[in-house]
PyMOL Python script that loads the backbone (N, CA, C, O; Angstrom):
from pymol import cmd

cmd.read_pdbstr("""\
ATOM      1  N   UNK A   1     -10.782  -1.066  14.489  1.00  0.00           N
ATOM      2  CA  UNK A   1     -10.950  -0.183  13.347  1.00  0.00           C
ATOM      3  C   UNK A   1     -12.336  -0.443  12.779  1.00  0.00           C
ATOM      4  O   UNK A   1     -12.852  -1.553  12.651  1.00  0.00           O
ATOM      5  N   UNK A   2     -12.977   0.970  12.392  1.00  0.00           N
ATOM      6  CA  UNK A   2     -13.857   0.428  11.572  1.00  0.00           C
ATOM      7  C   UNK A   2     -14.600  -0.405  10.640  1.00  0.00           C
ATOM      8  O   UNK A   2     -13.958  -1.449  10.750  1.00  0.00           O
ATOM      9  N   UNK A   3     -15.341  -0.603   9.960  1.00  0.00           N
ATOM     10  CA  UNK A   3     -15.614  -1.816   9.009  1.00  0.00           C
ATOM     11  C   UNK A   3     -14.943  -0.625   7.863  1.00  0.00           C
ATOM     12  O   UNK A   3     -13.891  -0.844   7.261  1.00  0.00           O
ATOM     13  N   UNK A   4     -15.671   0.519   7.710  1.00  0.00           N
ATOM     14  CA  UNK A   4     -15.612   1.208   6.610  1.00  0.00           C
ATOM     15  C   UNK A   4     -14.099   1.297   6.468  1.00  0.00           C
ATOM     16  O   UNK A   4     -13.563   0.785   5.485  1.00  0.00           O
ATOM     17  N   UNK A   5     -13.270   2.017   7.546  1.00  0.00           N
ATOM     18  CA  UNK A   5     -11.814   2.415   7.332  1.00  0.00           C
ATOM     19  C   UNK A   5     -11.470   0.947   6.731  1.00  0.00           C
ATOM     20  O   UNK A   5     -11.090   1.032   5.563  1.00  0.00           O
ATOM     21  N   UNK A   6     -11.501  -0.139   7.147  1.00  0.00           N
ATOM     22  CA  UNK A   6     -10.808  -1.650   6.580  1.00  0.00           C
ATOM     23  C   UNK A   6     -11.317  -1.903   4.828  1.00  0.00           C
ATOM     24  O   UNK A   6     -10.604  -2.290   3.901  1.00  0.00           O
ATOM     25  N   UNK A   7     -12.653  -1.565   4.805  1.00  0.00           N
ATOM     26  CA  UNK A   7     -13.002  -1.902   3.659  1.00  0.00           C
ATOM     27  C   UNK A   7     -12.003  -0.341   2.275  1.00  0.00           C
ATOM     28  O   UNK A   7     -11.609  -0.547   1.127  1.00  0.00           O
ATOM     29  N   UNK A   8     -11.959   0.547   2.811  1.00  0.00           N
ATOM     30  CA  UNK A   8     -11.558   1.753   2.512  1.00  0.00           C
ATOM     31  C   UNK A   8      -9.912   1.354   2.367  1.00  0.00           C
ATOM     32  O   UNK A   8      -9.662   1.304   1.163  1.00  0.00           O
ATOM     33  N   UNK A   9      -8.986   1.123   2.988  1.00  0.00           N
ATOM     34  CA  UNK A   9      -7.911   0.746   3.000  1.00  0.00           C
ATOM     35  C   UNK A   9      -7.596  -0.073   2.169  1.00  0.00           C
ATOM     36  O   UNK A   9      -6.735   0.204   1.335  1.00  0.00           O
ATOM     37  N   UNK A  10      -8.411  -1.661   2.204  1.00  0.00           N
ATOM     38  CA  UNK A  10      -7.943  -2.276   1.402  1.00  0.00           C
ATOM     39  C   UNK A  10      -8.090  -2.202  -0.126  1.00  0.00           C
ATOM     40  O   UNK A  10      -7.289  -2.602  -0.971  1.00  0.00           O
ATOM     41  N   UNK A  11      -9.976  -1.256  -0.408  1.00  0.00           N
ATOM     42  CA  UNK A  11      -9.771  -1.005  -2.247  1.00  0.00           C
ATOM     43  C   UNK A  11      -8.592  -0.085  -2.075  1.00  0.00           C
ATOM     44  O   UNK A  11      -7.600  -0.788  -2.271  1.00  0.00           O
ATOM     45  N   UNK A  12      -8.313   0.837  -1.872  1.00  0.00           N
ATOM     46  CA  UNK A  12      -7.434   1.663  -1.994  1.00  0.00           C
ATOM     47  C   UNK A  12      -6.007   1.114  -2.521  1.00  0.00           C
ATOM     48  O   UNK A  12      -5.589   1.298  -3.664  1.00  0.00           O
ATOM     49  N   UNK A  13      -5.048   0.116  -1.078  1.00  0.00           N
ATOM     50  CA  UNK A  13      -4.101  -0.745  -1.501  1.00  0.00           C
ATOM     51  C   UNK A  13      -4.600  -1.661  -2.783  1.00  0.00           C
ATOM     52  O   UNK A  13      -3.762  -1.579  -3.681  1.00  0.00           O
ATOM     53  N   UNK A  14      -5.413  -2.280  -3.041  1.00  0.00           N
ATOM     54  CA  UNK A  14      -5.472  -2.882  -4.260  1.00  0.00           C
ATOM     55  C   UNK A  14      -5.514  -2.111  -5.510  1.00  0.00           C
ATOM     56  O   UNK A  14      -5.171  -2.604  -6.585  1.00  0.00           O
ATOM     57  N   UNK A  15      -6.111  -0.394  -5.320  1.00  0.00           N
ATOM     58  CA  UNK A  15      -5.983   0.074  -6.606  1.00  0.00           C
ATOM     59  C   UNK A  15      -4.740   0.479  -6.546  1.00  0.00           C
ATOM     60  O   UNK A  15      -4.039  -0.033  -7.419  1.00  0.00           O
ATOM     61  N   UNK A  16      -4.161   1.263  -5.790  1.00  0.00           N
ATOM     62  CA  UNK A  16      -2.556   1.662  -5.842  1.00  0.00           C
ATOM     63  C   UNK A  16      -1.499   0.829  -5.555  1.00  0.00           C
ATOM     64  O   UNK A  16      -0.502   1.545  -5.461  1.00  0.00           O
ATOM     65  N   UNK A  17      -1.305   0.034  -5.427  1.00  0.00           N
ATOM     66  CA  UNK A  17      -0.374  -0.569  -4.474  1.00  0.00           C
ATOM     67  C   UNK A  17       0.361  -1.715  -5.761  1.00  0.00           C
ATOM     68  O   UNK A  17       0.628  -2.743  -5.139  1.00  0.00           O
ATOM     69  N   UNK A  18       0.650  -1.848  -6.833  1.00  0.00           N
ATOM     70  CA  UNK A  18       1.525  -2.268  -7.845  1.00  0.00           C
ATOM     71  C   UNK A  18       2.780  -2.668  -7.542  1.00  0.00           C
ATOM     72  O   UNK A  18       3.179  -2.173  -6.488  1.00  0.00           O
ATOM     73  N   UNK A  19       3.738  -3.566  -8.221  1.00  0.00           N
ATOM     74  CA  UNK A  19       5.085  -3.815  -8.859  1.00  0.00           C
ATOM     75  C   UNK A  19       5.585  -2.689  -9.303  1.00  0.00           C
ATOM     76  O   UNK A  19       5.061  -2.100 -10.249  1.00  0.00           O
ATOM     77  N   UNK A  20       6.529  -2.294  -8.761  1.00  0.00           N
ATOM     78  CA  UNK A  20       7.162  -0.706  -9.615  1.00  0.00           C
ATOM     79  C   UNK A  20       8.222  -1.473 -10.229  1.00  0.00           C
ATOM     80  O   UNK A  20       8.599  -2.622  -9.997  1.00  0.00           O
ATOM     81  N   UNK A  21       8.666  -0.529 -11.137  1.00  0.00           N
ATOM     82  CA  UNK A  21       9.980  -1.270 -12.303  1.00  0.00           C
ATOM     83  C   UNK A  21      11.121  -1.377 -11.515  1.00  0.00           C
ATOM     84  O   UNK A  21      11.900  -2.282 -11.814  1.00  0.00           O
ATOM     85  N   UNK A  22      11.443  -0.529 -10.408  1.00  0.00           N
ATOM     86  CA  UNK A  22      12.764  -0.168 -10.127  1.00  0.00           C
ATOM     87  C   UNK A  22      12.121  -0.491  -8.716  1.00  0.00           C
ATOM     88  O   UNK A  22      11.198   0.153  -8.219  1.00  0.00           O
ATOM     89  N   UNK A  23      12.736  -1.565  -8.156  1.00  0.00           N
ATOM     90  CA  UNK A  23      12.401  -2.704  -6.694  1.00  0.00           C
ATOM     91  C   UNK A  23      13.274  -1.240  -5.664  1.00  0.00           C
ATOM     92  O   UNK A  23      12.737  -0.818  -4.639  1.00  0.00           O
ATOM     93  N   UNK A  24      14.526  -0.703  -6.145  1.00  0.00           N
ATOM     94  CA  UNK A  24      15.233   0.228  -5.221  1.00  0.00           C
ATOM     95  C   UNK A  24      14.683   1.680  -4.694  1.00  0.00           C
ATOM     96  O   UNK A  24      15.040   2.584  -3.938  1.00  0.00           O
ATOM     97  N   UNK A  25      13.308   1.253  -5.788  1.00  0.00           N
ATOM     98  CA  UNK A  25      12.682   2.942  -5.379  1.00  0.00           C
ATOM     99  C   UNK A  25      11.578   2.672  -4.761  1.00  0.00           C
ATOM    100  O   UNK A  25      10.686   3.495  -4.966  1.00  0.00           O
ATOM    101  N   UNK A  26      11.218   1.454  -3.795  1.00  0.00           N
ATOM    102  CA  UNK A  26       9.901   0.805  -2.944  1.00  0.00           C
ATOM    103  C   UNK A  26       9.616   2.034  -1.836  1.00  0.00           C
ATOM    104  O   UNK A  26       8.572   2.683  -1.784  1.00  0.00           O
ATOM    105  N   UNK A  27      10.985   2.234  -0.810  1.00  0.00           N
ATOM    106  CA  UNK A  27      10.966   3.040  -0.032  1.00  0.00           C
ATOM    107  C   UNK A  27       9.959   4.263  -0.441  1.00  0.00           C
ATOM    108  O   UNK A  27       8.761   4.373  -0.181  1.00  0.00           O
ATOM    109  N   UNK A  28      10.888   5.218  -1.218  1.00  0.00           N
ATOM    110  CA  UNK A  28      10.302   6.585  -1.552  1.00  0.00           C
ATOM    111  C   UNK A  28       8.841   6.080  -2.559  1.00  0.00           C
ATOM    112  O   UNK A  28       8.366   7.198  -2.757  1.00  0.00           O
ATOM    113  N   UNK A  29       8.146   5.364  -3.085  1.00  0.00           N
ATOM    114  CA  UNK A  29       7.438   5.106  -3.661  1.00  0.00           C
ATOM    115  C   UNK A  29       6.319   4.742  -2.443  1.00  0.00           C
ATOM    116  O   UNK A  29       5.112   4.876  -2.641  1.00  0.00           O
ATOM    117  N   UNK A  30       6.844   4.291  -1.229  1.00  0.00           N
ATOM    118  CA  UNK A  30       5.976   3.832  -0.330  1.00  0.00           C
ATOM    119  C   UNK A  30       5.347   5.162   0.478  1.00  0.00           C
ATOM    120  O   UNK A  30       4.178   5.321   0.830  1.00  0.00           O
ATOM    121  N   UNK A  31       6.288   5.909   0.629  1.00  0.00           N
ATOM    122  CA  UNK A  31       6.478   7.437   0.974  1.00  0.00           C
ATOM    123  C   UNK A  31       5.115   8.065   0.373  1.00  0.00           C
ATOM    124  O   UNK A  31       4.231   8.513   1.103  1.00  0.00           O
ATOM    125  N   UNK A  32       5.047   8.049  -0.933  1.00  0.00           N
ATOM    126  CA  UNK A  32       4.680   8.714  -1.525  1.00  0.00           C
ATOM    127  C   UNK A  32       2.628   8.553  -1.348  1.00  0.00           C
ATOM    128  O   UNK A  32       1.660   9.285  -1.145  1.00  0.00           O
ATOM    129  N   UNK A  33       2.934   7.119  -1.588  1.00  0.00           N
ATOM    130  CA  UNK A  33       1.216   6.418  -1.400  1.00  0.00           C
ATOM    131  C   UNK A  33       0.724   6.524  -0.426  1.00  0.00           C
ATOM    132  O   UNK A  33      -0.483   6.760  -0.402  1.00  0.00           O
ATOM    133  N   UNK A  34       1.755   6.337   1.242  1.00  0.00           N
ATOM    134  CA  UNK A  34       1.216   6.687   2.333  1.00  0.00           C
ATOM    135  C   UNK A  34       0.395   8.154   2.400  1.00  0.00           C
ATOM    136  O   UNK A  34      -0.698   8.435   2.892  1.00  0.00           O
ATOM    137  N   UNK A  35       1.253   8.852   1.793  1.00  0.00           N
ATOM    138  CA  UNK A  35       0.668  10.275   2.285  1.00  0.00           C
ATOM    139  C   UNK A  35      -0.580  10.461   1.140  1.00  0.00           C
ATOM    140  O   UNK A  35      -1.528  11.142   1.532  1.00  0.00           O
ATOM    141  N   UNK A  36      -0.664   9.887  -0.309  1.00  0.00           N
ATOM    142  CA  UNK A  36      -1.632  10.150  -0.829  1.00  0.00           C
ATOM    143  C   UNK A  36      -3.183   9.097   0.115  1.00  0.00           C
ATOM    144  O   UNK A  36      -4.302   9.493   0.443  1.00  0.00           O
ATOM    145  N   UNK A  37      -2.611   7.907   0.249  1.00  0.00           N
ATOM    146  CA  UNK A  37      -3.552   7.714   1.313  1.00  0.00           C
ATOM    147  C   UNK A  37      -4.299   7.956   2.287  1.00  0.00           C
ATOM    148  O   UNK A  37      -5.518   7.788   2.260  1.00  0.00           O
ATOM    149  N   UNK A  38      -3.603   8.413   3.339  1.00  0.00           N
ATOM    150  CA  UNK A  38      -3.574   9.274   4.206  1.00  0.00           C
ATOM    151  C   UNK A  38      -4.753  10.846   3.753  1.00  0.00           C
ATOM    152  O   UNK A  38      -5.667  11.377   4.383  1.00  0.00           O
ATOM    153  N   UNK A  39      -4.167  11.123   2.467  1.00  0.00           N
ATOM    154  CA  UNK A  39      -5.229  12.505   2.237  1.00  0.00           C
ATOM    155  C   UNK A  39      -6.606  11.882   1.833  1.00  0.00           C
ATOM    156  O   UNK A  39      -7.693  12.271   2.260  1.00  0.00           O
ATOM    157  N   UNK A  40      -6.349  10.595   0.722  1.00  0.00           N
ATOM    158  CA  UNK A  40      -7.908  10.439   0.756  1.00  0.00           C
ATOM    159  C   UNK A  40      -8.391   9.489   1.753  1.00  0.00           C
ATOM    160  O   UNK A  40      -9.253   8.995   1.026  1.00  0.00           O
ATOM    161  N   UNK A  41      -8.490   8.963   2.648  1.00  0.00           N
ATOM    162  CA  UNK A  41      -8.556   8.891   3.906  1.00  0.00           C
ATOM    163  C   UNK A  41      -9.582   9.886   4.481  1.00  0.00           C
ATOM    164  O   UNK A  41     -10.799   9.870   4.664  1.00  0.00           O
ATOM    165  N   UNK A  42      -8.485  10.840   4.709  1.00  0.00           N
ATOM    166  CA  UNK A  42      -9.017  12.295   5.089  1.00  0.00           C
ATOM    167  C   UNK A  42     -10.708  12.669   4.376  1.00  0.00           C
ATOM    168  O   UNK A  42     -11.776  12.915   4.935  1.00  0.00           O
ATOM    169  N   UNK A  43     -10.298  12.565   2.816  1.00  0.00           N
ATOM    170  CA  UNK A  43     -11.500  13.261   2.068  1.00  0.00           C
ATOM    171  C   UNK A  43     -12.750  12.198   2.340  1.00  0.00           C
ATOM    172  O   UNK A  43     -13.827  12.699   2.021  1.00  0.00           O
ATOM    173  N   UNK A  44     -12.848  10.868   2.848  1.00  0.00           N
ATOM    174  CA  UNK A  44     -13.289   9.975   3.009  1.00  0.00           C
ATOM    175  C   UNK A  44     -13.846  10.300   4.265  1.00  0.00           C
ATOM    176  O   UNK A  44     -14.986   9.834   4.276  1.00  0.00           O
ATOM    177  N   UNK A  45     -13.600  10.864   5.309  1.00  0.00           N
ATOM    178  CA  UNK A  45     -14.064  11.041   6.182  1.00  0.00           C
ATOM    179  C   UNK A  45     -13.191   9.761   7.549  1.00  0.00           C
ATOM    180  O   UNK A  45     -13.538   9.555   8.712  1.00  0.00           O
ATOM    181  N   UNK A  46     -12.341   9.314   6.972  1.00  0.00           N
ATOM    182  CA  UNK A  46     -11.816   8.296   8.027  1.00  0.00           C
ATOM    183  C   UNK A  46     -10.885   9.165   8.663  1.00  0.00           C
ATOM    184  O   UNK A  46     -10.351  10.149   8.151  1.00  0.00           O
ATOM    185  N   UNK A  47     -10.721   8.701   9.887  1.00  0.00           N
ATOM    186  CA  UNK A  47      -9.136   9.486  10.586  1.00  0.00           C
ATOM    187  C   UNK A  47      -7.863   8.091  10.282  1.00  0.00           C
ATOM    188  O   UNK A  47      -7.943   6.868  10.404  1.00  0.00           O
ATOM    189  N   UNK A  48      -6.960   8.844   9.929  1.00  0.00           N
ATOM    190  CA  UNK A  48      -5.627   8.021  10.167  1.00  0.00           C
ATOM    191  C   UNK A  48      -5.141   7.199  11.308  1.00  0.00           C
ATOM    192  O   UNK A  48      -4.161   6.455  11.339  1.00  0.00           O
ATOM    193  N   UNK A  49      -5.795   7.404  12.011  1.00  0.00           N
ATOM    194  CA  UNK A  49      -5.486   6.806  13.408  1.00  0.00           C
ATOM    195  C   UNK A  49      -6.562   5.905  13.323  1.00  0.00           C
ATOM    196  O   UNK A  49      -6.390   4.963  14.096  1.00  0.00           O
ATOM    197  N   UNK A  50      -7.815   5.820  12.551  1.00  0.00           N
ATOM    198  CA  UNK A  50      -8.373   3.977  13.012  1.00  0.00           C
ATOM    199  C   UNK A  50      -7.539   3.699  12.227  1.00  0.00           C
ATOM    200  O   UNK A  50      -6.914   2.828  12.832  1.00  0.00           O
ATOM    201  N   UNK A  51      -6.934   3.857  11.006  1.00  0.00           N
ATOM    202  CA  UNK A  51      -6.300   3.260   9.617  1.00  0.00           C
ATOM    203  C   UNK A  51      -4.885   2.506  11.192  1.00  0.00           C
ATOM    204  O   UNK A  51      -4.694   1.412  11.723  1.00  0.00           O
ATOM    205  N   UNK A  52      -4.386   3.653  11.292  1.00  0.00           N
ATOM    206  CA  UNK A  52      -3.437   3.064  12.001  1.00  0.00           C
ATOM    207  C   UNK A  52      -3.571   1.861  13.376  1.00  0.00           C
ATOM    208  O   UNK A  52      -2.854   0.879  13.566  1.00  0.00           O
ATOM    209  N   UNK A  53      -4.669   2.317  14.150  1.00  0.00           N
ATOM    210  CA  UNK A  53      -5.035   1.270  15.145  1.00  0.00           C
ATOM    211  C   UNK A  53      -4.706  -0.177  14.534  1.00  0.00           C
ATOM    212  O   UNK A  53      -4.028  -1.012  15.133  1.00  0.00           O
ATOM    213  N   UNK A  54      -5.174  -0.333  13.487  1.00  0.00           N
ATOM    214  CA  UNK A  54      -5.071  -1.703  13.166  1.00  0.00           C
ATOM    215  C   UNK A  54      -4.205  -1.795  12.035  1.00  0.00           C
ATOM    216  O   UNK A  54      -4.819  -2.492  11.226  1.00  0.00           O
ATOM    217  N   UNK A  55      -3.142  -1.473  11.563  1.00  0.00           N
ATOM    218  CA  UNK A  55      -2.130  -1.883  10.815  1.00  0.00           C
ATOM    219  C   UNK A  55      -1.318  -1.400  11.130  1.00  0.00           C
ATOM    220  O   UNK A  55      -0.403  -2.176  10.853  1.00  0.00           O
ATOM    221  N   UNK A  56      -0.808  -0.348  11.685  1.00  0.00           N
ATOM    222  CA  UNK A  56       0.318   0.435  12.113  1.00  0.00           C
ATOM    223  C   UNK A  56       0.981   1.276  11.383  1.00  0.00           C
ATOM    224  O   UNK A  56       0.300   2.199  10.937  1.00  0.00           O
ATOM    225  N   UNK A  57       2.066   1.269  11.114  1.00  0.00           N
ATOM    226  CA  UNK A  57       2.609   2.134  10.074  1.00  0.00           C
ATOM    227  C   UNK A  57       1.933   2.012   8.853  1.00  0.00           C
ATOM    228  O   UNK A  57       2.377   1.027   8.262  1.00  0.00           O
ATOM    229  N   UNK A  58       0.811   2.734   8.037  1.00  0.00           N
ATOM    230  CA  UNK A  58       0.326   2.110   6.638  1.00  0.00           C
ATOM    231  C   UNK A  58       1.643   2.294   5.721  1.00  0.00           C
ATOM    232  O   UNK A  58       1.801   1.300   5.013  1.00  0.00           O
ATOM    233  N   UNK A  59       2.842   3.492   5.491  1.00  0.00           N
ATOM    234  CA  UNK A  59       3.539   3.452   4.945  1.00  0.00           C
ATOM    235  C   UNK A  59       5.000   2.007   4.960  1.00  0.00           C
ATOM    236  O   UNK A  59       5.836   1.630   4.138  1.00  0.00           O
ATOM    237  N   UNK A  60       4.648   1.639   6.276  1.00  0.00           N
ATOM    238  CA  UNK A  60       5.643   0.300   6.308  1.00  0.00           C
ATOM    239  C   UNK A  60       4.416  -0.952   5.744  1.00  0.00           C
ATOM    240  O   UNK A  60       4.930  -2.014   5.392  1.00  0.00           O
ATOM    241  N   UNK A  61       3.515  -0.903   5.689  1.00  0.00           N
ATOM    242  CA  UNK A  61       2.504  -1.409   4.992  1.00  0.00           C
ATOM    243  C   UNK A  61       2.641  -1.885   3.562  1.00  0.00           C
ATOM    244  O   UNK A  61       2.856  -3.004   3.096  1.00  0.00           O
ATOM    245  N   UNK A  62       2.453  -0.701   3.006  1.00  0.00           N
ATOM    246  CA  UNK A  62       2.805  -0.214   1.612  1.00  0.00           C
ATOM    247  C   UNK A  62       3.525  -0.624   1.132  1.00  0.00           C
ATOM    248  O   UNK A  62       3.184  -1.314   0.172  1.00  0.00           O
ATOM    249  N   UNK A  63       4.976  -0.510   1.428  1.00  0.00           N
ATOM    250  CA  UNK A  63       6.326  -0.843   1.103  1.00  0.00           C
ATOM    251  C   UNK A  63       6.588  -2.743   1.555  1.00  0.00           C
ATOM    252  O   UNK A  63       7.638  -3.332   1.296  1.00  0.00           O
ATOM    253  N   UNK A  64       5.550  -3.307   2.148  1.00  0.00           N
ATOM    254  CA  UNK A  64       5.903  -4.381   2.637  1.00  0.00           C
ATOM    255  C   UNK A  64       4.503  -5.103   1.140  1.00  0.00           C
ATOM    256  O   UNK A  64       4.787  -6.212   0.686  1.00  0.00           O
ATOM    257  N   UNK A  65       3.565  -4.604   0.730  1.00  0.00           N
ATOM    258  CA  UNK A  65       3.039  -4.777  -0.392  1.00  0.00           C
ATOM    259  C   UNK A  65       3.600  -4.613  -1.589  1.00  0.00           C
ATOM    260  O   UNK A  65       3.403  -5.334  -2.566  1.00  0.00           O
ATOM    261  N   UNK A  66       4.483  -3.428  -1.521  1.00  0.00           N
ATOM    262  CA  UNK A  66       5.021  -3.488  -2.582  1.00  0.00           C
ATOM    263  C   UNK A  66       6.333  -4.387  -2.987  1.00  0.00           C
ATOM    264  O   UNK A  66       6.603  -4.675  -4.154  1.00  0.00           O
ATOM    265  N   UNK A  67       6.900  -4.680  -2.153  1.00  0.00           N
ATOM    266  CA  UNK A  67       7.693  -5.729  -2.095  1.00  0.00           C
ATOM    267  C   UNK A  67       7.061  -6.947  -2.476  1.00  0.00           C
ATOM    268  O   UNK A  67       7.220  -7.412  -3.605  1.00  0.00           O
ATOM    269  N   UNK A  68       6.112  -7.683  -1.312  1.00  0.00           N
ATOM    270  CA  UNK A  68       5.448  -8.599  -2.465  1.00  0.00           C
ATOM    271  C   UNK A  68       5.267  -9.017  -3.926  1.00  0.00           C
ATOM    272  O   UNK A  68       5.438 -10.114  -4.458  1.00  0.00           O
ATOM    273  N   UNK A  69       4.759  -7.502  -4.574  1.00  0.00           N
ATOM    274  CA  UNK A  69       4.189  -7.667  -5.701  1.00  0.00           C
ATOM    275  C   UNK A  69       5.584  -7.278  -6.878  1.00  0.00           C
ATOM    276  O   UNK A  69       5.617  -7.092  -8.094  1.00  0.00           O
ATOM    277  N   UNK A  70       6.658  -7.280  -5.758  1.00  0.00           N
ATOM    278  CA  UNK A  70       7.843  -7.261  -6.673  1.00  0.00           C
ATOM    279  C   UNK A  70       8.512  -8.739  -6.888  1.00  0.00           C
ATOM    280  O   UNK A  70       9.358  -9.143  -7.686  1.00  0.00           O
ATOM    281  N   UNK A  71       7.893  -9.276  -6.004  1.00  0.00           N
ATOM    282  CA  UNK A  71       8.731 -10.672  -5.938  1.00  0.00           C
ATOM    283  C   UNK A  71       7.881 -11.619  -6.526  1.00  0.00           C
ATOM    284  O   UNK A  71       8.350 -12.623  -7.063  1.00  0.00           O
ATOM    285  N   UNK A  72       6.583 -11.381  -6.474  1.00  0.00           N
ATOM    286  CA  UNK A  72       5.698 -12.100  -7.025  1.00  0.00           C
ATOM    287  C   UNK A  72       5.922 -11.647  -9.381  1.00  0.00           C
ATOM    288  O   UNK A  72       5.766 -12.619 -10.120  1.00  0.00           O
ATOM    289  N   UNK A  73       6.123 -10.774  -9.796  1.00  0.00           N
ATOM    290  CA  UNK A  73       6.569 -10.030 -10.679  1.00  0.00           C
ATOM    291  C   UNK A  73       7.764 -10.652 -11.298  1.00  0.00           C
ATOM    292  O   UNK A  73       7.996 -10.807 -12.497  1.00  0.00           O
ATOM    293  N   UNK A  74       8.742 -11.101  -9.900  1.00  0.00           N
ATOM    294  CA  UNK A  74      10.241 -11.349 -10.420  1.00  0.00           C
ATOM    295  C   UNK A  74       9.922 -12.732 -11.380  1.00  0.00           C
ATOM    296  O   UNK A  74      10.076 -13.050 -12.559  1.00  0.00           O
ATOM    297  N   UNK A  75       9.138 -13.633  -9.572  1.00  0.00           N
ATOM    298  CA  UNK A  75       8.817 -14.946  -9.634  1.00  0.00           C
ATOM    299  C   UNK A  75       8.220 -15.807 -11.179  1.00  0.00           C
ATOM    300  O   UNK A  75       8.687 -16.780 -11.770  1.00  0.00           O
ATOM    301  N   UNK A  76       6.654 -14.698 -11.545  1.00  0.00           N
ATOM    302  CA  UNK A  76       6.398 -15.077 -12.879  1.00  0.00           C
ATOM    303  C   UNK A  76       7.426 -14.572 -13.960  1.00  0.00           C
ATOM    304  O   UNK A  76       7.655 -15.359 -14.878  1.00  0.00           O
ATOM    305  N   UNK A  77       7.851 -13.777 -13.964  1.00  0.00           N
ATOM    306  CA  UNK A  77       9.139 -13.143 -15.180  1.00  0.00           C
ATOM    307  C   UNK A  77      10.083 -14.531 -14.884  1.00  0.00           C
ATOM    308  O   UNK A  77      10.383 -14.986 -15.988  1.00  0.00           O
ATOM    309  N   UNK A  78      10.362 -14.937 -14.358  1.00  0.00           N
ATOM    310  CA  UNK A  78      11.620 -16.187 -14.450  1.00  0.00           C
ATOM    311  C   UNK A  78      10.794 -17.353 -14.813  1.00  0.00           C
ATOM    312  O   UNK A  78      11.380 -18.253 -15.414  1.00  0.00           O
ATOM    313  N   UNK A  79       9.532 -17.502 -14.557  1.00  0.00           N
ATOM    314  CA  UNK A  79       8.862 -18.584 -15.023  1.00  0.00           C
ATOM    315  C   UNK A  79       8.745 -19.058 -16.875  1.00  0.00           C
ATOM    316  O   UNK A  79       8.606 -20.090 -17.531  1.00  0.00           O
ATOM    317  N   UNK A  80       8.927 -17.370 -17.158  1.00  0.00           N
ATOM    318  CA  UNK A  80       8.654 -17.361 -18.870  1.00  0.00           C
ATOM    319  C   UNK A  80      10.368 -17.319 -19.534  1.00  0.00           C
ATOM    320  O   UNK A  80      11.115 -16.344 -19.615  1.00  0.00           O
ATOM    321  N   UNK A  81      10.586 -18.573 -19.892  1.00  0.00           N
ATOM    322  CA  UNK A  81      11.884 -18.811 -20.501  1.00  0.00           C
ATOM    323  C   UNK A  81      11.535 -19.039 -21.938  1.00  0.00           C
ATOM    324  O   UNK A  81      12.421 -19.276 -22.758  1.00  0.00           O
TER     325      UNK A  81
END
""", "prot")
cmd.dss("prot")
cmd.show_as("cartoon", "prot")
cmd.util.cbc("prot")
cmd.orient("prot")
C-alpha cells in the first residue's frame, strides 16, 4: 500500500473511529464509517483496494477499533470509584 493511502487511513481512523455509548451498535456503526471512508478515500484520490491490500476488510477494521476504544472506555470508567 501506499505511503499516502497508510498515512490517509490512519488520520482518518483516529479522527473517526471513537467509543460509542451503546458497545451493541459497533457493528452498524462500523458499517457506517467504512463506507464514509471508503467515499473520502475516493475524494482523496486513493482506491479502496490499496486501503484494502493491506488491512483487509477496513469495515472489520473499524469495528475491531471500535471495540478497543470501548473496552479501553469501560476499563478507565471502573477505574473512577
Amino acid at each position: 500500500m501506499s505511503e499516502h493511502a497508510i498515512e490517509f487511513l490512519q488520520g482518518w481512523i483516529g479522527e473517526k473511529v471513537h467509543c460509542q455509548p451503546v458497545p451493541a451498535e459497533i457493528d452498524k456503526q462500523a458499517e457506517t464509517l467504512a463506507r464514509e471512508c471508503a467515499a473520502k478515500a475516493a475524494e482523496a484520490g486513493i482506491p479502496l483496494e490499496d486501503i484494502q491490500e493491506e488491512v483487509g476488510d477496513i469495515q472489520e477494521l473499524i469495528a475491531s477499533r471500535l471495540e478497543e476504544a470501548a473496552e479501553a472506555d469501560e476499563q478507565a470508567n471502573s477505574g473512577k470509584s
